[in-house]
N, CA, C and O atoms as CSV, one atom per row, in Angstrom:
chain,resi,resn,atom,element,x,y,z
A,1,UNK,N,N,133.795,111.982,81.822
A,1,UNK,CA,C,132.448,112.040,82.364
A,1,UNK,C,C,132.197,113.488,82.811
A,1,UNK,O,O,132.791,114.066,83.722
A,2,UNK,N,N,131.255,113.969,82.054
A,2,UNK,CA,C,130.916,115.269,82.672
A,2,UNK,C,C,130.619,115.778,84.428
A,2,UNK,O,O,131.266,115.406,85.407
A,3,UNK,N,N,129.905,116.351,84.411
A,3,UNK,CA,C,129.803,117.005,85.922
A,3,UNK,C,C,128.099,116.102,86.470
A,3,UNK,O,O,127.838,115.458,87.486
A,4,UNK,N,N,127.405,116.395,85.475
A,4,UNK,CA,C,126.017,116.478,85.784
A,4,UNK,C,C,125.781,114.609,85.722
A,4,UNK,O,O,124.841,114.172,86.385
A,5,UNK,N,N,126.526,113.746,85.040
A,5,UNK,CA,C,126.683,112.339,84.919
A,5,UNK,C,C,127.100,111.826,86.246
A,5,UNK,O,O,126.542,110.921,86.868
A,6,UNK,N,N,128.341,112.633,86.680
A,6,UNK,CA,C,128.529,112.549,88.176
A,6,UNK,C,C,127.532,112.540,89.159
A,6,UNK,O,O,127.557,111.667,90.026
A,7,UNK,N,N,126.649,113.405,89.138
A,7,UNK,CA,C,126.522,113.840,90.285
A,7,UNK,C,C,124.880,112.765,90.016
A,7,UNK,O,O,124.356,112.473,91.090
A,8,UNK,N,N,124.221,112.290,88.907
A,8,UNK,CA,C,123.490,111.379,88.564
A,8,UNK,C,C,123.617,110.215,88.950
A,8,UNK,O,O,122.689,109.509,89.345
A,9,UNK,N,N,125.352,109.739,88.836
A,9,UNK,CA,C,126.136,108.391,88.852
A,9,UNK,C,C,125.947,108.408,90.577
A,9,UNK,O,O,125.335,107.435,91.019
A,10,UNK,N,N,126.315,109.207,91.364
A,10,UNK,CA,C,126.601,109.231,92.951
A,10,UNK,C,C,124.891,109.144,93.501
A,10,UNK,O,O,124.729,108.533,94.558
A,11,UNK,N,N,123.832,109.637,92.928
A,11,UNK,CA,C,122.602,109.588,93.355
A,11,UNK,C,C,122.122,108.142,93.049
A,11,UNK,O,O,121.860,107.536,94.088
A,12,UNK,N,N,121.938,107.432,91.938
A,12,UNK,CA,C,121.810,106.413,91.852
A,12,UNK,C,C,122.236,105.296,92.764
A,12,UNK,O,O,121.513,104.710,93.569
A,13,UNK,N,N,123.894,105.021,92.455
A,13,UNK,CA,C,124.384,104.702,93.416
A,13,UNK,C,C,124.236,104.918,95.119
A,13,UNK,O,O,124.500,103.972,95.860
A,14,UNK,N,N,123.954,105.759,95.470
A,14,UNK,CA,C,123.241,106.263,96.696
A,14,UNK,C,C,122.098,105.100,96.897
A,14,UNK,O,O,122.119,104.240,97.778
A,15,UNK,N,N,121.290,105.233,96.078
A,15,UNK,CA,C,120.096,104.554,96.277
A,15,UNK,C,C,119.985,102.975,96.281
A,15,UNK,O,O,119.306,102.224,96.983
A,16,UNK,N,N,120.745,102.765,95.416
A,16,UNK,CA,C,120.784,101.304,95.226
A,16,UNK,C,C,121.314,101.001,96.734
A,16,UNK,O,O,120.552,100.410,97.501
A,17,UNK,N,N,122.700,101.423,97.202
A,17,UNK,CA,C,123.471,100.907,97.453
A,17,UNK,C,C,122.754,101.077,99.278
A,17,UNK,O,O,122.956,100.243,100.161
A,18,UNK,N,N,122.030,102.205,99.423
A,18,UNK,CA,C,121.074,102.084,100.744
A,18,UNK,C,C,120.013,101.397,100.510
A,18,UNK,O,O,119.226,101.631,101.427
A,19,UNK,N,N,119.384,100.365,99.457
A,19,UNK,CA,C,118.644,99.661,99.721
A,19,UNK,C,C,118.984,98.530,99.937
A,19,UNK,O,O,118.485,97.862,100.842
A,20,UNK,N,N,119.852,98.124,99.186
A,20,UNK,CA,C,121.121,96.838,98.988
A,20,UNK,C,C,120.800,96.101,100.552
A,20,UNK,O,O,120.189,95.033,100.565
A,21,UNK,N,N,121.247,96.734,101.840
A,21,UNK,CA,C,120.825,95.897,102.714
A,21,UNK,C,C,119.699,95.137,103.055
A,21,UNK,O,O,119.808,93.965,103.415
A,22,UNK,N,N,118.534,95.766,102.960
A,22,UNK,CA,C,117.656,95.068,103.527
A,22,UNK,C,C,116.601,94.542,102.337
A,22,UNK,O,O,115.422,94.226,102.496
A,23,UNK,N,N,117.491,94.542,100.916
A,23,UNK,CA,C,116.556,93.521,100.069
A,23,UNK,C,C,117.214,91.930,100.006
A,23,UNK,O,O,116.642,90.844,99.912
A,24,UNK,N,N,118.427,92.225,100.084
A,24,UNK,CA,C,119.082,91.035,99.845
A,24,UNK,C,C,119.422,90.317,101.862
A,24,UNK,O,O,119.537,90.730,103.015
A,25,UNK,N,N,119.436,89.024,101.031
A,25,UNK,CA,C,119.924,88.466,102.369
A,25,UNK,C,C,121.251,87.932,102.968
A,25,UNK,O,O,121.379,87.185,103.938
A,26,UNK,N,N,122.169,88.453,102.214
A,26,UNK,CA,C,123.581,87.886,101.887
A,26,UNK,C,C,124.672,88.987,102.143
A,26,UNK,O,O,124.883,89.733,101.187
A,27,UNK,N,N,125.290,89.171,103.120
A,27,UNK,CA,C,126.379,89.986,103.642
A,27,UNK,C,C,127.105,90.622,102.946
A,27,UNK,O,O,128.283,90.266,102.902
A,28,UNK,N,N,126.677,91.771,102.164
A,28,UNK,CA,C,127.026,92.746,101.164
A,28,UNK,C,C,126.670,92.351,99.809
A,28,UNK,O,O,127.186,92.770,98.773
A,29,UNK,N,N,125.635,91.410,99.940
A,29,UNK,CA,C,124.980,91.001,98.518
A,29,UNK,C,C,125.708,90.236,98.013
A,29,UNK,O,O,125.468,90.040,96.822
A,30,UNK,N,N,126.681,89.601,98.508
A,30,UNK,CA,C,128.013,88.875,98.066
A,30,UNK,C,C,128.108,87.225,98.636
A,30,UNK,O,O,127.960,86.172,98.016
A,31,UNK,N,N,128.443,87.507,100.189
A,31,UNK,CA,C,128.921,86.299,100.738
A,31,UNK,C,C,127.273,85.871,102.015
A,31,UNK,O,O,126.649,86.573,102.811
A,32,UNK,N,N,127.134,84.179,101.525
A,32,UNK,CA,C,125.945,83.920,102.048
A,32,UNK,C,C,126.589,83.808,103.385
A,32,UNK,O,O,127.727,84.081,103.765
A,33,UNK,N,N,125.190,83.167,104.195
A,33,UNK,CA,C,125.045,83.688,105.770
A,33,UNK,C,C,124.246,82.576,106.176
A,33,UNK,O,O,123.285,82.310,105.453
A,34,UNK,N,N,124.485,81.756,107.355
A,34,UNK,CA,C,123.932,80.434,107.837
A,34,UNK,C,C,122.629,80.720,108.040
A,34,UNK,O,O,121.710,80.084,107.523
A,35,UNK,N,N,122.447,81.998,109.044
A,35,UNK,CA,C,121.243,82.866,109.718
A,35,UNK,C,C,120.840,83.737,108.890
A,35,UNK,O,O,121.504,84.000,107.887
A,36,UNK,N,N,119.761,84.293,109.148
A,36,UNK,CA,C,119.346,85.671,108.328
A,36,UNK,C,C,120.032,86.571,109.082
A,36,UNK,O,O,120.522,86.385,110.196
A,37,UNK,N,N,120.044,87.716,108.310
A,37,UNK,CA,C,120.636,89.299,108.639
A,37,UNK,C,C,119.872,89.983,110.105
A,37,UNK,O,O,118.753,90.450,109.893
A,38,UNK,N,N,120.180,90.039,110.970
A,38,UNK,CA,C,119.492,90.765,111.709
A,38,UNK,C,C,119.772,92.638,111.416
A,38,UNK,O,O,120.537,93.002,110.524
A,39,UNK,N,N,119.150,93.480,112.164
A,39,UNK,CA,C,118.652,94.346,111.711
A,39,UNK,C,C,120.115,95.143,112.091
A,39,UNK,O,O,120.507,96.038,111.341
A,40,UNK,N,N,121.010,94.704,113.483
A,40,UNK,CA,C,122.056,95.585,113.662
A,40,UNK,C,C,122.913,94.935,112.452
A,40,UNK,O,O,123.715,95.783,112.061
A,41,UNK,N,N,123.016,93.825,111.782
A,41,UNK,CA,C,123.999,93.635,110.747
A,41,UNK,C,C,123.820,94.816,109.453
A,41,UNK,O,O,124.703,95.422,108.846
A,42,UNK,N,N,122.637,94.863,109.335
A,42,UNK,CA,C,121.633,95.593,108.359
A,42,UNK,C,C,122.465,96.943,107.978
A,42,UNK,O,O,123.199,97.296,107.055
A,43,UNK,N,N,122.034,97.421,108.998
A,43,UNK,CA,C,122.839,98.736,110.031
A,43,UNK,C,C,123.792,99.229,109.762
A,43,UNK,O,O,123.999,100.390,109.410
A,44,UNK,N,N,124.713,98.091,109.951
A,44,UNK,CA,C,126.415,98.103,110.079
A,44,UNK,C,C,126.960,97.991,108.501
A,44,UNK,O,O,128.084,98.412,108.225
A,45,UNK,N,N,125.914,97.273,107.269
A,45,UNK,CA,C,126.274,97.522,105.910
A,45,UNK,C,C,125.510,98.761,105.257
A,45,UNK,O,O,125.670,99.014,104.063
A,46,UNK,N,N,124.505,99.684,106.235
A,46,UNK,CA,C,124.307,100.463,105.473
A,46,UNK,C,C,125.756,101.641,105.814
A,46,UNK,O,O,126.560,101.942,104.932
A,47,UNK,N,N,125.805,101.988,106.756
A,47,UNK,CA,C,126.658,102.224,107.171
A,47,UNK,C,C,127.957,101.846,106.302
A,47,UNK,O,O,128.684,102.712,105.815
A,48,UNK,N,N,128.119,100.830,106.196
A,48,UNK,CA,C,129.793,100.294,105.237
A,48,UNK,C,C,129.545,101.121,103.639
A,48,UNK,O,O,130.341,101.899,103.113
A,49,UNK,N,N,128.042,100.623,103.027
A,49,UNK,CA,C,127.741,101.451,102.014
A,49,UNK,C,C,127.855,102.958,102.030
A,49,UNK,O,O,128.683,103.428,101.250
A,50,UNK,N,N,126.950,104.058,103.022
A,50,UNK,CA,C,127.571,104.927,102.995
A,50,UNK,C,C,128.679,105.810,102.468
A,50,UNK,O,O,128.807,106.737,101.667
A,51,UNK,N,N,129.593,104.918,103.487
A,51,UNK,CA,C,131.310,105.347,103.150
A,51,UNK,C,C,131.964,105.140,101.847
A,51,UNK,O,O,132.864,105.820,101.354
A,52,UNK,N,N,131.159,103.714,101.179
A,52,UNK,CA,C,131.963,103.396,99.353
A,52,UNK,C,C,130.851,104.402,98.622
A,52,UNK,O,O,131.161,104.664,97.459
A,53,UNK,N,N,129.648,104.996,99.075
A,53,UNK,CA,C,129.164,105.941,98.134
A,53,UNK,C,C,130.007,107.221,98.269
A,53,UNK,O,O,130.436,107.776,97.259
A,54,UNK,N,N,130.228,107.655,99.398
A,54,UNK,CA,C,130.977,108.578,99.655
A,54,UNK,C,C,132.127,108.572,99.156
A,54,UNK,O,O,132.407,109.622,98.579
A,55,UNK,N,N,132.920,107.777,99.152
A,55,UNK,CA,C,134.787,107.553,97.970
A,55,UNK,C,C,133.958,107.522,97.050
A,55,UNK,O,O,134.105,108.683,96.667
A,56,UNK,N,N,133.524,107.285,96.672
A,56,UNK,CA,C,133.153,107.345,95.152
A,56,UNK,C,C,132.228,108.585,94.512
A,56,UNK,O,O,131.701,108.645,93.402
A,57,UNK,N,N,132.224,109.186,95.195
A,57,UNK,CA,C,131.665,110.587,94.892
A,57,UNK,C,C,132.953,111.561,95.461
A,57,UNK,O,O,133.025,112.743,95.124
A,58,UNK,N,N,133.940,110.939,96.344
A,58,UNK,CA,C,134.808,112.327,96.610
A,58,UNK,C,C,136.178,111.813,95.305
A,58,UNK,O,O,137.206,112.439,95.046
A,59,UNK,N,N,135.858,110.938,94.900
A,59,UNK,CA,C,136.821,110.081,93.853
A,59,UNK,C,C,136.275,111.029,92.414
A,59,UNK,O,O,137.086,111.792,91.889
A,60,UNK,N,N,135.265,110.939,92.014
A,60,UNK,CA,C,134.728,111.563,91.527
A,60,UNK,C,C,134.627,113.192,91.431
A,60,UNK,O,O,134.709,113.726,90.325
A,61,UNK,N,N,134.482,113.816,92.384
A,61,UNK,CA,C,135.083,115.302,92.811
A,61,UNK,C,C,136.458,115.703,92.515
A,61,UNK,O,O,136.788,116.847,92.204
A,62,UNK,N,N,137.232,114.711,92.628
A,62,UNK,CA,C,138.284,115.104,92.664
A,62,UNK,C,C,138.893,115.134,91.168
A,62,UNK,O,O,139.757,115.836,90.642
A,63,UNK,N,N,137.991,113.964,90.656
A,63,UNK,CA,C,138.699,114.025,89.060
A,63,UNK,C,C,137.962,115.431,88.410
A,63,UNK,O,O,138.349,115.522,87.245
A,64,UNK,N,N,137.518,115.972,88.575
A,64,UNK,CA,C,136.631,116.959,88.165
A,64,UNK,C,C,137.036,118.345,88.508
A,64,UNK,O,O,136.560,119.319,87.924
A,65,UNK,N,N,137.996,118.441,89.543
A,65,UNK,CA,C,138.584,119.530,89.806
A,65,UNK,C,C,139.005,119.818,91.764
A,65,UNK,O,O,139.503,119.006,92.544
A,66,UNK,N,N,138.803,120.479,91.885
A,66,UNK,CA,C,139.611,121.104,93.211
A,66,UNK,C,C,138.130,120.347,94.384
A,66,UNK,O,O,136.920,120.263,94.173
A,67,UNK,N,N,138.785,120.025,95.302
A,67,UNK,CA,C,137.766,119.292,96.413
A,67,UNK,C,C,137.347,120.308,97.453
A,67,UNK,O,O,138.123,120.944,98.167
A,68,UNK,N,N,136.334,120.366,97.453
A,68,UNK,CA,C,134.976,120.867,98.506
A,68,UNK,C,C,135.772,120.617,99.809
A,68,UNK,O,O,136.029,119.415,99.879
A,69,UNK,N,N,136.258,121.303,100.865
A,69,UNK,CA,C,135.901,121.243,102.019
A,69,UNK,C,C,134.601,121.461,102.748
A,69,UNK,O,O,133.918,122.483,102.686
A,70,UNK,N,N,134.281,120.115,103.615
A,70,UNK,CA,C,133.440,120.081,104.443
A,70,UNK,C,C,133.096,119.496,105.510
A,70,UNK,O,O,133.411,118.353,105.841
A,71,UNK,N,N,132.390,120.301,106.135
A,71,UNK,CA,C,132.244,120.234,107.671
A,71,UNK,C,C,131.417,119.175,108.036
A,71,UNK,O,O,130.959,118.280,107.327
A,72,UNK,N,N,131.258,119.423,109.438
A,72,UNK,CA,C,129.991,118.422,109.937
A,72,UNK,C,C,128.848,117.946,109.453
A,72,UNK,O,O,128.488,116.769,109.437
A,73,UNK,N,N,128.057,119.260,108.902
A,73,UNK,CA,C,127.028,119.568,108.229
A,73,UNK,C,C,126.853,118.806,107.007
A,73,UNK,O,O,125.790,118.267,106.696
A,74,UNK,N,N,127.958,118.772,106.295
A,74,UNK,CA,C,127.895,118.280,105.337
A,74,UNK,C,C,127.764,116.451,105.359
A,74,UNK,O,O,127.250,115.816,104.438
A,75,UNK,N,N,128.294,115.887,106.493
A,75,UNK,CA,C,127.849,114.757,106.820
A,75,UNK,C,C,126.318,114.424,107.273
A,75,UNK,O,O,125.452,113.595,106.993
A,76,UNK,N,N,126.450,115.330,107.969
A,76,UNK,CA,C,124.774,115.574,108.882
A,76,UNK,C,C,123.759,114.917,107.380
A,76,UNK,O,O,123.322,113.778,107.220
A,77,UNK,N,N,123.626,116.228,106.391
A,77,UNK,CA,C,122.786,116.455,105.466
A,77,UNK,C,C,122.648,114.899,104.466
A,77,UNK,O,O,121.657,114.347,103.987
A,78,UNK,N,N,124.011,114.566,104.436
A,78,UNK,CA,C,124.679,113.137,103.396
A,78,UNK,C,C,123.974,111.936,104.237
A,78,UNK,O,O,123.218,111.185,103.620
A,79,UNK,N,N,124.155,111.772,105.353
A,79,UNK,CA,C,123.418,110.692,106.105
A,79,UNK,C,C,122.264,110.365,106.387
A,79,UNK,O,O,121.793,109.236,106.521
A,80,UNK,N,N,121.622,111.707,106.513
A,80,UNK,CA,C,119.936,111.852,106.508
A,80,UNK,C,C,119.335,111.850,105.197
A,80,UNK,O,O,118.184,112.075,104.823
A,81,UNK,N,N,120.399,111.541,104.590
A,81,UNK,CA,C,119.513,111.694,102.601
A,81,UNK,C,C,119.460,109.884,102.415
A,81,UNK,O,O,118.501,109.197,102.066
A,82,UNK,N,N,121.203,109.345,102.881
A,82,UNK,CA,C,120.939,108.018,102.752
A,82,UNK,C,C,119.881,107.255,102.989
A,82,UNK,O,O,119.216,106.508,102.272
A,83,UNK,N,N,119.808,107.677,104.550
A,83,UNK,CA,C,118.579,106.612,105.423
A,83,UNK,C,C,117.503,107.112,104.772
A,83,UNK,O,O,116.508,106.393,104.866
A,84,UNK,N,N,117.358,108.221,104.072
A,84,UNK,CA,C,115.601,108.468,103.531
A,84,UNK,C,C,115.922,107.298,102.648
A,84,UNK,O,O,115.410,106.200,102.868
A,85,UNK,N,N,116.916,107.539,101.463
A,85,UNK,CA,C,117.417,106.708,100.274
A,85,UNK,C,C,116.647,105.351,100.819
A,85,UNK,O,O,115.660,104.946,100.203
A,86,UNK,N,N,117.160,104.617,102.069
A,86,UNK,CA,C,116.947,103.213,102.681
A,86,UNK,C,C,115.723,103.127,102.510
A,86,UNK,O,O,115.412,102.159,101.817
A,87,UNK,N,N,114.865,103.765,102.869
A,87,UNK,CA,C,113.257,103.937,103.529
A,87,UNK,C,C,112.813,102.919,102.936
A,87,UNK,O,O,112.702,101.859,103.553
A,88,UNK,N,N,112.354,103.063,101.193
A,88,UNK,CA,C,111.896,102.024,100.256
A,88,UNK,C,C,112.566,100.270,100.396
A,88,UNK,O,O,111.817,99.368,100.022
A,89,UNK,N,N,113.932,99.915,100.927
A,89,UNK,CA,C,113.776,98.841,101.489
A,89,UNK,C,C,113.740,98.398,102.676
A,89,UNK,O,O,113.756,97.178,102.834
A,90,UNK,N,N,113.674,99.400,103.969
A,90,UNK,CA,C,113.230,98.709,105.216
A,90,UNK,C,C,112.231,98.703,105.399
A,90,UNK,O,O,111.855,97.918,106.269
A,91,UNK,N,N,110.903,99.802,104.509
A,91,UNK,CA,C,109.111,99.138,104.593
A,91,UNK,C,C,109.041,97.897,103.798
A,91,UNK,O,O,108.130,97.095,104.002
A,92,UNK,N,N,110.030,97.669,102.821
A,92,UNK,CA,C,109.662,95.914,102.450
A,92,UNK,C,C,110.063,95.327,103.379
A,92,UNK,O,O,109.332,94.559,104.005
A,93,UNK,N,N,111.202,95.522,103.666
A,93,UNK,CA,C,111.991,94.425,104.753
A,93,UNK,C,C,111.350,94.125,105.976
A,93,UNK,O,O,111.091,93.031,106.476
A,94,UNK,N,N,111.054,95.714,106.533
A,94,UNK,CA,C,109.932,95.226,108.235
A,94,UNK,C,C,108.632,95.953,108.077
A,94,UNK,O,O,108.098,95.848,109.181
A,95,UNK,N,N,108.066,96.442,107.511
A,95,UNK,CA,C,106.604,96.924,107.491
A,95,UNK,C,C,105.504,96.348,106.590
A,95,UNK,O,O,104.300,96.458,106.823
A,96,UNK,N,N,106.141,95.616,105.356
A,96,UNK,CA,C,104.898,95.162,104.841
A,96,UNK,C,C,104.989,93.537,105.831
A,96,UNK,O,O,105.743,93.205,106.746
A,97,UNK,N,N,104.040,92.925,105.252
A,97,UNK,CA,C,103.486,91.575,106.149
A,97,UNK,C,C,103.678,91.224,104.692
A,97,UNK,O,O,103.319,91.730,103.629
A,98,UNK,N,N,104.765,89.589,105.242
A,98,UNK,CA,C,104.785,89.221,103.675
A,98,UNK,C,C,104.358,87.560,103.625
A,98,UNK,O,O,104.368,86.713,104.518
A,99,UNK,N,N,104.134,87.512,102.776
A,99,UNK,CA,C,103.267,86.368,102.495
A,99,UNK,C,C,103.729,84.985,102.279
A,99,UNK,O,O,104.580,85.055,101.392
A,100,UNK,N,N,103.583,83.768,102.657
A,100,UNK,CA,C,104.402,82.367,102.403
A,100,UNK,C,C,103.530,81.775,101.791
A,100,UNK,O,O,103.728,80.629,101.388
C-alpha cells in the first residue's frame, strides 16, 4: 500500500469511525444494549475509536518506514480533527428533531 492510500485509508476511517457512535445504537456497533446509549457512553466510544484510528495509522506509519515522534500537539491537533470528524453524527443524533 502506498503512502497516499494510507494516509486516505486513516482519514476515512477517522470519519466513519467518529460517527459510528452516535448513528448506531449498539455498544461499538456490535453488542446490543437493554437502554439506549446515553451521551457519556457516546463519549467514552468515541474516545475508544480514537485510539483504534490512531494504531492503525501508527501501524500503518510504521510499515512505511521510520515513526514520527510526537508531542502533545500532535494529539491536541488529532483530537480536535476527530470531534469535528463526529460533528455530522451528533447534529443527527441531538440537533435535528426527529420524527415518529
Amino acid at each position: 500500500m502506498n503512502q497516499t492510500a494510507s494516509v486516505w485509508l486513516v482519514l476515512v476511517m477517522g470519519l466513519v469511525a467518529a460517527n459510528l457512535p452516535f448513528i448506531s445504537n449498539r455498544l461499538f456497533a456490535v453488542i446490543a444494549l437493554r437502554s439506549p446509549k446515553n451521551l457519556a457512553l457516546r463519549l467514552a466510544e468515541l474516545v475508544v475509536f480514537y485510539l483504534l484510528t490512531g494504531i492503525l495509522g501508527l501501524t500503518l506509519e510504521q510499515k512505511a518506514g521510520q515513526l514520527a515522534p510526537q508531542g502533545w500537539e500532535f494529539y491536541a491537533v488529532t483530537g480536535t480533527l476527530f470531534i469535528t470528524f463526529a460533528f455530522p453524527g451528533f447534529t443527527w443524533r441531538y440537533l435535528f428533531k426527529q420524527r415518529h
